[in-house]
C-alpha positions in Angstrom: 105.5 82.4 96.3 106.2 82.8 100.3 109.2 83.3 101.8 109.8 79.3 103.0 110.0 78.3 99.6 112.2 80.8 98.2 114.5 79.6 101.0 113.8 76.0 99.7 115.2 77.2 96.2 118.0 78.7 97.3 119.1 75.2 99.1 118.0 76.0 101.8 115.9 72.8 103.2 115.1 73.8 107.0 112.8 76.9 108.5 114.7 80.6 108.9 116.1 80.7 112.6 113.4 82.4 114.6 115.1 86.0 114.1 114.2 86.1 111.0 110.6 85.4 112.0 107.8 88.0 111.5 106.8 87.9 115.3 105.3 91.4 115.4 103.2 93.3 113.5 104.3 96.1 111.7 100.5 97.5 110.8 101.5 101.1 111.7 104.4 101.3 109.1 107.9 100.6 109.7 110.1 103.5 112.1 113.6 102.1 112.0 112.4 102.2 108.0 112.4 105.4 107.9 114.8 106.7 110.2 117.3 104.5 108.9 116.5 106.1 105.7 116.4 109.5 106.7 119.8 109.3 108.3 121.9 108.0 105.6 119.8 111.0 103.9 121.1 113.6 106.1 124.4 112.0 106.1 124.6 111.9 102.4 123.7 116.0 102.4 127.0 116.3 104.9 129.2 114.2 103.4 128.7 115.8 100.3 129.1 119.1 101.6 132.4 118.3 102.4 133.3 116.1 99.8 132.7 119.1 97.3 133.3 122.0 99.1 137.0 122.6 97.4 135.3 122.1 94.3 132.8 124.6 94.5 131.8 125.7 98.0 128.4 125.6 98.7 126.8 124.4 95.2 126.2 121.0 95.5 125.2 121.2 99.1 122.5 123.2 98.7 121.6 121.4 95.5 121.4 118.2 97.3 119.8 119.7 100.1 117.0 121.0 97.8 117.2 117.4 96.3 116.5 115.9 99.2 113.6 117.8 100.3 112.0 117.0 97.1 113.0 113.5 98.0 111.3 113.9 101.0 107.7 115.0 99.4 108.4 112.0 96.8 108.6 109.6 99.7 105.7 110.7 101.3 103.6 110.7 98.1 105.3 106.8 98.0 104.1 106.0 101.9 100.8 107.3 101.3 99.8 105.9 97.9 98.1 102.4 97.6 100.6 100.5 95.9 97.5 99.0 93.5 97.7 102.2 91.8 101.1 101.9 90.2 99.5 98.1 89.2 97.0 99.9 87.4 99.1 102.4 85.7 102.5 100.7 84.9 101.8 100.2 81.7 101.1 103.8 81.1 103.8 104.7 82.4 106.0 102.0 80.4 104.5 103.7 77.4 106.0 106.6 78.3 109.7 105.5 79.4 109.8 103.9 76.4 108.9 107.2 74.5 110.9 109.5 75.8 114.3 106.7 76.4 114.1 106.8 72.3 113.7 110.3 72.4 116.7 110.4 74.4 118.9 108.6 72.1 117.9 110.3 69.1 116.8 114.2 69.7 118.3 116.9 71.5 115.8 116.0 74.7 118.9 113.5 75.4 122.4 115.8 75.4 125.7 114.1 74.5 128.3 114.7 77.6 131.3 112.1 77.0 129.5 110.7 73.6 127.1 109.4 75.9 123.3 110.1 76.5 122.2 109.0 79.9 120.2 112.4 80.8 116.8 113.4 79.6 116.6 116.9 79.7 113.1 118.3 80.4 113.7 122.0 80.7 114.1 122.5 84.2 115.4 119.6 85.3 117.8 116.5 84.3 116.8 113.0 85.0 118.8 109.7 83.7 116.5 107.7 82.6 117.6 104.5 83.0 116.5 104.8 86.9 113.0 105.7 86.1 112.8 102.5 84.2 114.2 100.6 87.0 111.2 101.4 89.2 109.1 100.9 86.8 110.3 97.4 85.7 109.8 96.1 89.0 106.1 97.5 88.7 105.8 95.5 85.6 107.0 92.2 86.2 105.5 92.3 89.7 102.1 92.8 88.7 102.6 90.2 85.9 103.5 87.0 87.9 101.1 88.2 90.1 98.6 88.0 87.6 100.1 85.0 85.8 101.1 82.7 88.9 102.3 79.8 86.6 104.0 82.1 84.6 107.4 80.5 85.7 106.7 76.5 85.4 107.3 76.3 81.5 108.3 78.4 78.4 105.2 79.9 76.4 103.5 82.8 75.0 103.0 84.5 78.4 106.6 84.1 79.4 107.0 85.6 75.8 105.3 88.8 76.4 106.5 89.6 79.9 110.1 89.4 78.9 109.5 91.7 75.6 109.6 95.0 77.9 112.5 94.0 80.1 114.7 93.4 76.8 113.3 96.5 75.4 114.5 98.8 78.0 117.9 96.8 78.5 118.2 97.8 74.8 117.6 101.5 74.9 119.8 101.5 78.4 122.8 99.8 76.3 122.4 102.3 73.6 122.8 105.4 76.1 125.5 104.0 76.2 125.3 102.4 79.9 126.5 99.1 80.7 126.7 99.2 84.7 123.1 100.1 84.0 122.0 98.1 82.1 123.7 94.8 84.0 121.6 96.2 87.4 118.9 96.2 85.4 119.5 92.6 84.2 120.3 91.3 87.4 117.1 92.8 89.2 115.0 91.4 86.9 116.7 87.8 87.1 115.7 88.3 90.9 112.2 88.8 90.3 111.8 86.2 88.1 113.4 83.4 90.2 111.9 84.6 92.9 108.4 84.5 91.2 109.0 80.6 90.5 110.8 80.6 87.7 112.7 77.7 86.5 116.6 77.3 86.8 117.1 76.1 83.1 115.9 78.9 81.5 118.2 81.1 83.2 120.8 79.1 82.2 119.6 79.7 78.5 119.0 83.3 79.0 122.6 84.0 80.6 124.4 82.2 77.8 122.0 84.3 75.2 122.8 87.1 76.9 126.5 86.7 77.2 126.7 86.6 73.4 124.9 89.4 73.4 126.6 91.7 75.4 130.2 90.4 74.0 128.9 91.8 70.6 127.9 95.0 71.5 129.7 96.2 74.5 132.7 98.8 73.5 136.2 98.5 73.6 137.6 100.5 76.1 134.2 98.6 78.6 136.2 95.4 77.3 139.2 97.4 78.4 138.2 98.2 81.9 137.4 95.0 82.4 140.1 92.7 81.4 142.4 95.2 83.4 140.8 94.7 86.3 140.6 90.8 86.6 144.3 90.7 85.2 144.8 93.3 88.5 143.5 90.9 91.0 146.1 88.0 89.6 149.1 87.5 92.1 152.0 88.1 90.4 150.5 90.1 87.5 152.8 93.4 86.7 151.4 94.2 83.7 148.6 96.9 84.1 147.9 99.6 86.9 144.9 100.3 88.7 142.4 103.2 87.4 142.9 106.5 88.9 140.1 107.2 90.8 140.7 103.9 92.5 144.0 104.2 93.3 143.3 107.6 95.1 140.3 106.1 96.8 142.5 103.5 98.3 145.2 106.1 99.6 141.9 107.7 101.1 140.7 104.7 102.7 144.3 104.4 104.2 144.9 107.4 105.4 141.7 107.3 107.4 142.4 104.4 109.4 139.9 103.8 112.3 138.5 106.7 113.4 139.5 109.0 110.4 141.2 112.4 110.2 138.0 114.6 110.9 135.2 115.5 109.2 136.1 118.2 106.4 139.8 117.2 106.8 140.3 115.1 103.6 142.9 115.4 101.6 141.5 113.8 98.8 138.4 116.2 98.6 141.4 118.9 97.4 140.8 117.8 93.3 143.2 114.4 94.2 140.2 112.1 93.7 137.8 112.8 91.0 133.9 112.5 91.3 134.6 112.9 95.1 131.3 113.8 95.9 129.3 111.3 93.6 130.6 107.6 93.1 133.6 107.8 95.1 131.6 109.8 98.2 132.5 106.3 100.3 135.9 106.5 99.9 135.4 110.0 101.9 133.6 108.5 104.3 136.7 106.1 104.8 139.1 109.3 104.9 137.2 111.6 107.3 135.5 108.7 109.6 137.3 106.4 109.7 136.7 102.5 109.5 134.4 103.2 111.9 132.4 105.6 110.3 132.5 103.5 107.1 131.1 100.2 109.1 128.2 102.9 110.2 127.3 103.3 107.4 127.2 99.4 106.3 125.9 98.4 109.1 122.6 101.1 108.2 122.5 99.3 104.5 121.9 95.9 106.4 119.4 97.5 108.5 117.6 98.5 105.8 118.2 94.9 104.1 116.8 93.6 107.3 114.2 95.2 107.9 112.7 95.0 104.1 113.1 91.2 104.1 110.8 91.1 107.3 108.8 93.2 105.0 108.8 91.3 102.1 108.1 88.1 103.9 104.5 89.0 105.5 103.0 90.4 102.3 99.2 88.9 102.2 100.1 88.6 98.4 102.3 87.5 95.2 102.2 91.5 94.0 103.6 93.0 97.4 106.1 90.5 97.6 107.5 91.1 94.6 107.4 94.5 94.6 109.0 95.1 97.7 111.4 92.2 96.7 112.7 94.5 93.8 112.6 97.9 95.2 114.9 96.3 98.1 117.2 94.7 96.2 117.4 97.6 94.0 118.6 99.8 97.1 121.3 96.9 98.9 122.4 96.1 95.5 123.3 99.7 94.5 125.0 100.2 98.0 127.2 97.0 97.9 128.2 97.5 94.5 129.3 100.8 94.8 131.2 99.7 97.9 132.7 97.4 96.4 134.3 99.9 93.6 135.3 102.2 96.4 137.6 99.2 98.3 138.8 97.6 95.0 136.1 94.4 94.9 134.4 95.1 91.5 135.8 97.9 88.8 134.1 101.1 88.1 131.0 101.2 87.4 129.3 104.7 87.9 126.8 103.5 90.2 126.1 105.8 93.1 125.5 105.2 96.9 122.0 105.5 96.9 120.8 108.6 99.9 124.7 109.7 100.2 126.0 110.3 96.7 125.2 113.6 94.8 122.7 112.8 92.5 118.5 114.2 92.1 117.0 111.4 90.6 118.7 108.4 92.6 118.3 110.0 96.1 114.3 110.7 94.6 113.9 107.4 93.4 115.6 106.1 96.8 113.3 108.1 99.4 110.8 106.4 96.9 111.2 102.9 97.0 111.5 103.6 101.1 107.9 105.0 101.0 106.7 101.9 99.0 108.8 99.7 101.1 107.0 101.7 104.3 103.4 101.6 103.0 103.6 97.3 102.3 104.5 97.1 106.0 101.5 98.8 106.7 99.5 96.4 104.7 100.5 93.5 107.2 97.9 92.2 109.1 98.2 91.7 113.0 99.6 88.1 113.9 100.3 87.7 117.6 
């Protein structure tokens, strides 16, 4: 599907404004890409240095300074790889998400920390899981309505098959248990597959199946969190306070203001806000930069956004499309959600700022999708 006609599906019945135009070629691989990417890398390793360093010094600077120069090797591996090879192997590599997500749930390879089991633990190392399978879902269903064009158009055996995966690994997500998770994981692929043609009704269908779904499974205190927080945004409502670590997040935006008390000056850092230096790391950013700072590092997410949808839009074919499609949205969404927790938009969800929060396998997976999203603008022909 190109780009004009997903714009005709969203309503939108004229051509893009020229800015949005692919007028040059980007055959030699995307820079502002990359150096958008590596900045908000580098960043990340600062602002985590000092988001953490009352909590214990130097540990998780060097950790995610060694995590980001593995990063750094994974992106490369990701900029220099012909993205036909993870066609030809997803579903080996399916295979073995799938494996070792049960695994997870069921054997001491997953550890229980908070009655949940999110990690795989592989000896050296600890990777969640449910990121992996991200990546790999958009793999999947991009090299499936690439090979099945008409995949979209009505409701059959093929539409069947490519949707038994994606539930599979929303299940075993669920189960960890991780809701914020899993709900990325739905709304990615619900991206994919509108933007791969298919038709408005049967998301209808699927939403309301869904919705059942989740209202049957999800726990109480995720009902909780919820209900709390819509009842918080009614004017007038009196009857329920806002979670801790958002109420200190606001007091850090605050005391920021514009330009922000200094880097390595915030309060908060000192134990006040919890998780500091992983899904609250923006709030920091408010605290010690300022507004300013913060819009910085907006303004580099939109960049990237930018730049991938000029990107996305000159692929020479269905499969690059889509794949670039989903590793994008993967990256803006994550950014913007987490955002939104730290000003008070969305509750809590967990979800890290992908390059700036501590965490290996996000920042990995991250520098990742950048490679990928690097290597497809090399695959743009030259259209003067």
């Amino acid at each position: 599907m190109s780009f004009e006609l997903v714009l005709k599906r969203l309503g939108f019945k004229d051509r893009m404004p020229k800015f949005y135009h692919v007028d040059k070629v980007l055959g030699q691989g995307d820079e502002f890409l990359i150096v958008t990417a590596l900045t908000l890398t580098a960043f990340g390793v600062v602002m985590v240095y000092s988001a953490s360093y009352y909590v214990a010094e130097y540990h998780f600077f060097f950790r995610q300074l060694f995590i980001a120069m593995i990063g750094l090797v994974v992106m490369a591996f990701g900029m220099f790889t012909d993205p036909l090879i993870y066609r030809r192997w997803i579903k080996v590599g399916l295979l073995a998400i799938v494996i070792l997500m049960t695994l997870q749930l069921f054997t001491p390879i997953g550890p229980s920390i908070n009655n949940t089991r999110r990690w795989l633990n592989l000896g050296i190392v600890q990777v969640q899981s449910s990121e992996i399978a991200r990546c790999m879902l958009i793999v999947y269903i991009a090299r499936y309505m690439a090979d099945y064009p008409e995949i979209g158009r009505k409701f059959d055996r093929d539409l069947g098959y490519l949707m038994i995966t994606p539930i599979l690994l929303f299940a075993l997500t669920m189960m960890q248990p991780d809701l914020s998770s899993t709900m990325m994981l739905v709304f990615i692929v619900s991206v994919l597959l509108f933007l791969g043609g298919l038709r408005k009704r049967y998301f209808f269908f699927a939403f309301t199946v869904g919705a059942l779904i989740v209202k049957l499974i999800i726990k109480p205190y995720q009902m909780q969190r919820l209900t709390d927080f819509v009842y918080n945004l009614l004017p007038g409502y009196q009857g329920g306070e806002w979670p801790y670590q958002q109420t200190q997040g606001f007091i850090a935006l605050v005391r920021g203001g514009f330009m922000g008390g200094g880097l390595g000056q915030g309060c908060q850092t000192m134990r006040y806000l919890p998780e500091s230096h992983n899904d609250f790391i923006m709030a920091i950013v408010g605290e010690e930069l300022g507004w300013f700072g913060a819009t910085a590092v907006i303004l580099a997410f939109l960049i990237l956004l930018y730049r991938g949808v000029l990107i996305c839009k000159a692929q020479p074919d269905n499969f690059g499309f889509l794949l670039g499609a989903g590793l994008l949205c993967s990256l803006v969404m994550y950014a913007f959600v987490n955002i939104g927790v730290n000003v008070g938009l969305l509750p809590i969800t967990g979800l890290p700022l992908p390059f700036i929060s501590a965490g290996g396998t996000s920042l990995i997976l991250s520098l990742w999708s950048v490679g990928v999203l690097w290597r497809l603008s090399r695959r743009i022909k030259s259209n003067d």
